[in-house]
C-alpha positions as CSV (number, residue, x, y, z in Angstrom):
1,X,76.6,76.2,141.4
2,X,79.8,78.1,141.2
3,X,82.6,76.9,139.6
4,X,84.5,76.8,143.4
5,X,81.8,74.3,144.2
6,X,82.2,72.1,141.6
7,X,86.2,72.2,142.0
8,X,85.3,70.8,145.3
9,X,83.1,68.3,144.9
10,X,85.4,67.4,141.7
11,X,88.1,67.0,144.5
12,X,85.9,64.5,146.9
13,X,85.8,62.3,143.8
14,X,81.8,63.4,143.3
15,X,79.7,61.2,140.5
16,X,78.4,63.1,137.8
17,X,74.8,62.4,136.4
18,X,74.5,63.6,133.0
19,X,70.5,63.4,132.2
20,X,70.3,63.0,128.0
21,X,66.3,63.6,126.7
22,X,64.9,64.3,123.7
23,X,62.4,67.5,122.2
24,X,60.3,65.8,120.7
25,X,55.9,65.1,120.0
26,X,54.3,63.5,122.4
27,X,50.9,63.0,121.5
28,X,48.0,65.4,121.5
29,X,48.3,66.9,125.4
30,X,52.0,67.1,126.4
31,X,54.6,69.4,125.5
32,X,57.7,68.5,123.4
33,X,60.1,68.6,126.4
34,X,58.5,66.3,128.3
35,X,61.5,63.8,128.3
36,X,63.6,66.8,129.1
37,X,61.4,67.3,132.5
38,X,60.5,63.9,134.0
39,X,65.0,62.5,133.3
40,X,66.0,66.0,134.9
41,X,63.5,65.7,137.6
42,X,64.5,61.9,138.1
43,X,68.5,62.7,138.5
44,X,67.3,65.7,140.9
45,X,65.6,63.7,143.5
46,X,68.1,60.7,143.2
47,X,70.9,63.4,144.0
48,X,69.1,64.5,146.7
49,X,68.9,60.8,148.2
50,X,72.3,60.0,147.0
51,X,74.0,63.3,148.6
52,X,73.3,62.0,152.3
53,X,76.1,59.5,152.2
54,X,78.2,60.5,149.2
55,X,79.5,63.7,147.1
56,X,77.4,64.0,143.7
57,X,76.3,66.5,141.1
58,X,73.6,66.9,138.1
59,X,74.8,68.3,135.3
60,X,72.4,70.0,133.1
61,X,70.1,67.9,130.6
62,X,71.1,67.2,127.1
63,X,67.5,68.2,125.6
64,X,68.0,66.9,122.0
65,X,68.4,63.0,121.1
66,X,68.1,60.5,118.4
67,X,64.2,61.3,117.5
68,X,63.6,60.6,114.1
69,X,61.1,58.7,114.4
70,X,58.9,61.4,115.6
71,X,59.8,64.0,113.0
72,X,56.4,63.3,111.1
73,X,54.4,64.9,113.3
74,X,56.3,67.6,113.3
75,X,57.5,69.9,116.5
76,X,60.5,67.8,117.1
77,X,64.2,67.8,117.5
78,X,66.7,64.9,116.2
79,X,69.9,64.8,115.4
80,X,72.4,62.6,113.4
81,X,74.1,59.7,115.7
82,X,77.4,60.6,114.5
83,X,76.4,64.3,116.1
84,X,75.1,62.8,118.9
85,X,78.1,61.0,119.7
86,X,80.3,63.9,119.4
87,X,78.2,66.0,121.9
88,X,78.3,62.8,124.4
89,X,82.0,62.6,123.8
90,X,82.7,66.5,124.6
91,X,80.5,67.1,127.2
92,X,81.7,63.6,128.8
93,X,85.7,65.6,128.4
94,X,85.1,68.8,129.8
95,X,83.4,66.8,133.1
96,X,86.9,64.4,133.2
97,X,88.9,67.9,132.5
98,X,87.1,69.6,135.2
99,X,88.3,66.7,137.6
100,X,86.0,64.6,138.0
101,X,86.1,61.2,137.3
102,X,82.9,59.2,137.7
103,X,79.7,59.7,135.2
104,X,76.6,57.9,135.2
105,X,74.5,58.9,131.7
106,X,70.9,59.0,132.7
107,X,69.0,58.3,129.4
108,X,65.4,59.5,129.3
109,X,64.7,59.1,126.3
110,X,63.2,55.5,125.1
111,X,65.1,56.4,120.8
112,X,68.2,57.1,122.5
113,X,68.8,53.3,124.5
114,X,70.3,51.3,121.4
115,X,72.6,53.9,120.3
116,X,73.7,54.8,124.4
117,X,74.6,50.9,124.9
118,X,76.5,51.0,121.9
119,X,77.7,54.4,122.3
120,X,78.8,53.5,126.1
121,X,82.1,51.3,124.3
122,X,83.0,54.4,121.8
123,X,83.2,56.9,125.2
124,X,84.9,54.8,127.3
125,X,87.7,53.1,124.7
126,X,88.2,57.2,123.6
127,X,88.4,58.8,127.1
128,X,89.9,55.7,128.5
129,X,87.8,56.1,131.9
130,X,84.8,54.0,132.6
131,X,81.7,56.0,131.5
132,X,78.1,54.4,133.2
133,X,74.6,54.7,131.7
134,X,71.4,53.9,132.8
135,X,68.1,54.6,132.0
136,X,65.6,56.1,134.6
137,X,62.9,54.2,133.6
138,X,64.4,50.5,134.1
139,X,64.1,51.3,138.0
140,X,60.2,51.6,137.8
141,X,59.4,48.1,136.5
142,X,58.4,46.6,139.7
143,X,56.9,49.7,140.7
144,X,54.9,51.0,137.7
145,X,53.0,47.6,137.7
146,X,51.6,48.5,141.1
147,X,50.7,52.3,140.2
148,X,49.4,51.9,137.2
149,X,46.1,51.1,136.1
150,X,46.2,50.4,132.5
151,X,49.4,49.5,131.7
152,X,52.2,47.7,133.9
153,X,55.3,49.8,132.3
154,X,56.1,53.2,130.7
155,X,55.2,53.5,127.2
156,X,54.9,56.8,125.2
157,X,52.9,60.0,126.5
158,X,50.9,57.2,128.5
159,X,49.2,57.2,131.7
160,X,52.7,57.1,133.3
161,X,54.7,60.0,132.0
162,X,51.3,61.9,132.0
163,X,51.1,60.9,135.5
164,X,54.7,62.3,136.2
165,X,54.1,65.7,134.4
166,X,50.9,66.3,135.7
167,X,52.7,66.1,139.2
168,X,55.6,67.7,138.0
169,X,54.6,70.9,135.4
170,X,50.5,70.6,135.4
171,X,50.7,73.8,132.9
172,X,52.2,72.0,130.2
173,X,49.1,69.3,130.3
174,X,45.9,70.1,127.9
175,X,43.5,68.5,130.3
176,X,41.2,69.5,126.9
177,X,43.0,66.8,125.1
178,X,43.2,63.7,127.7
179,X,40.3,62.3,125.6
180,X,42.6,62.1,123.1
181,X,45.6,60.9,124.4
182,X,44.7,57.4,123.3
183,X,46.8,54.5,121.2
184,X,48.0,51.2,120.8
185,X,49.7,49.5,123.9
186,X,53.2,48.3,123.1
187,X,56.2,48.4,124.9
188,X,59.4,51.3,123.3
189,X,61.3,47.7,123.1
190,X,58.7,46.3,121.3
191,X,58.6,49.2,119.1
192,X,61.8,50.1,118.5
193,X,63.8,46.9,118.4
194,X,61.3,44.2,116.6
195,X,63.3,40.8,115.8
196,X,63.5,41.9,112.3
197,X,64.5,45.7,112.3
198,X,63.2,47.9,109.6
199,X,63.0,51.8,110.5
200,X,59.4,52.5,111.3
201,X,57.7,55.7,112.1
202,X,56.1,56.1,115.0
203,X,53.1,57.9,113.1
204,X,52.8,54.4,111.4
205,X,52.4,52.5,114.9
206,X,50.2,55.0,116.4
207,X,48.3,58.4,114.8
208,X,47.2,59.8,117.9
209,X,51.5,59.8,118.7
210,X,50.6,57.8,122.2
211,X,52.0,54.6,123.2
212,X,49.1,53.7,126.0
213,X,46.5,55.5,127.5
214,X,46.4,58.6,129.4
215,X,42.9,58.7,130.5
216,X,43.1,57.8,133.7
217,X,46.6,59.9,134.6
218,X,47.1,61.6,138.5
219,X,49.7,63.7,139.9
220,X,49.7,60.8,142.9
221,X,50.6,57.9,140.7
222,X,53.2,61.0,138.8
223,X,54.7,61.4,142.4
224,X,54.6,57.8,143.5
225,X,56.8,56.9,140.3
226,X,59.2,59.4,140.2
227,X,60.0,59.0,143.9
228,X,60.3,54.9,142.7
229,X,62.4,55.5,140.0
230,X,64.5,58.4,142.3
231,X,64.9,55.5,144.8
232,X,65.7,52.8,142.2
233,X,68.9,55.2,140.6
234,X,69.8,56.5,143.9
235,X,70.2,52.7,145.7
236,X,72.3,51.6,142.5
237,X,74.5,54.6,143.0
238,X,74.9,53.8,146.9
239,X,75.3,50.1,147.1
240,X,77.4,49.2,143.8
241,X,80.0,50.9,142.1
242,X,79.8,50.4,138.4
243,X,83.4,51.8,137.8
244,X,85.1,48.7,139.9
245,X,87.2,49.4,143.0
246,X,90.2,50.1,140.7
247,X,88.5,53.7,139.9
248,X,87.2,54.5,143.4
């Protein structure tokens, strides 16, 4: 878009998405920017719903996260938190300074959630506006249940994020390696945030750097849940306002 669109949108009080991924392993067949894909692809078709009855606009995808859990098998970004939040804090700026005033953070990115909810305080006590997050994948737990055939949720290069990027960007699937694409079943909450928290690497919880199984992954279930999650975000952003009717 041009920057004249963007003043106008900014001036029809458009919402902002701001999709924030990760670069990071993801097991033995998918490429590194997988999170990067399947959040930017989400926001995209949730914009499209979304822009039927009111103004909004994605912004482009913060790529790197909080990762460092995957560093061990090398091929991965992460960055510090307190770099993190700077970025978030910036980028969050310059979209207030350009005029607009409402911003949904889409997190994509399962080793990003703790920090966002915390994070969500910091950015909105600084920039003294109301700054919303979300993450795409809570809108496909009644869906994914129904799609799926091995597990009932996303997990971690599974047979759901498979599923999306083999609908999505087939090239950057090694059909070779579906064989391989094999590992414990656990949920990222389970994972991530155990009752009693001591930093983990996810090489430890799974060699094969899979969360689920990707065996039986199809770019129809990969369509079917990205159109669910779409949905899911888009409906939020229609029916509530997550800002209060003091910011509308």
């Amino acid at each position: 878009m041009k920057a004249s669109d963007l003043v106008a949108l900014a001036s029809r009080n458009a919402i902002v998405l701001l999709p924030v991924a990760s670069t990071e392993q993801h097991g033995p067949h998918l490429a590194t920017g997988t999170d990067d894909v399947l959040c930017t692809e989400a926001c995209r078709r949730a914009a499209e719903i979304v822009q039927k009855s009111r103004p909004i606009v994605v912004a482009p995808t913060v790529w790197m996260g909080l990762a460092e859990h995957h560093v061990a098998f090398g091929g991965s970004f992460t960055v510090s938190l307190r770099t993190w939040h700077a970025l978030l804090h910036d980028l969050c700026e310059a979209i207030l300074r350009a005029g607009f005033k409402r911003i949904v953070i889409v997190n994509g990115h399962g080793g990003n959630t703790s920090a966002l909810n915390a994070l969500t305080v910091e950015l909105t006590r600084d920039l003294g506006t109301a700054i919303a997050t979300t993450n795409y994948v809570a809108f496909l737990e009644g869906a994914s249940s129904e799609i799926l055939e091995d597990q009932t949720g996303v997990q971690h290069a599974c047979e759901a994020e498979t599923s999306m990027m083999v609908a999505l960007r087939p090239e950057l699937v090694d059909s070779s390696r579906l064989g391989d694409a094999v590992g414990p079943h656990a949920t990222l909450s389970s994972a991530l945030a155990r009752p009693v928290h001591v930093w983990k690497s996810f090489k430890e919880m799974s060699p094969s750097g899979v969360l689920g199984d990707a065996r039986r992954a199809s770019a129809d279930k990969g369509e079917r849940l990205l159109d669910a999650a779409a949905q899911g975000l888009a409906n939020a952003l229609i029916a509530g306002d997550p800002w209060g009717a003091d910011r509308l």
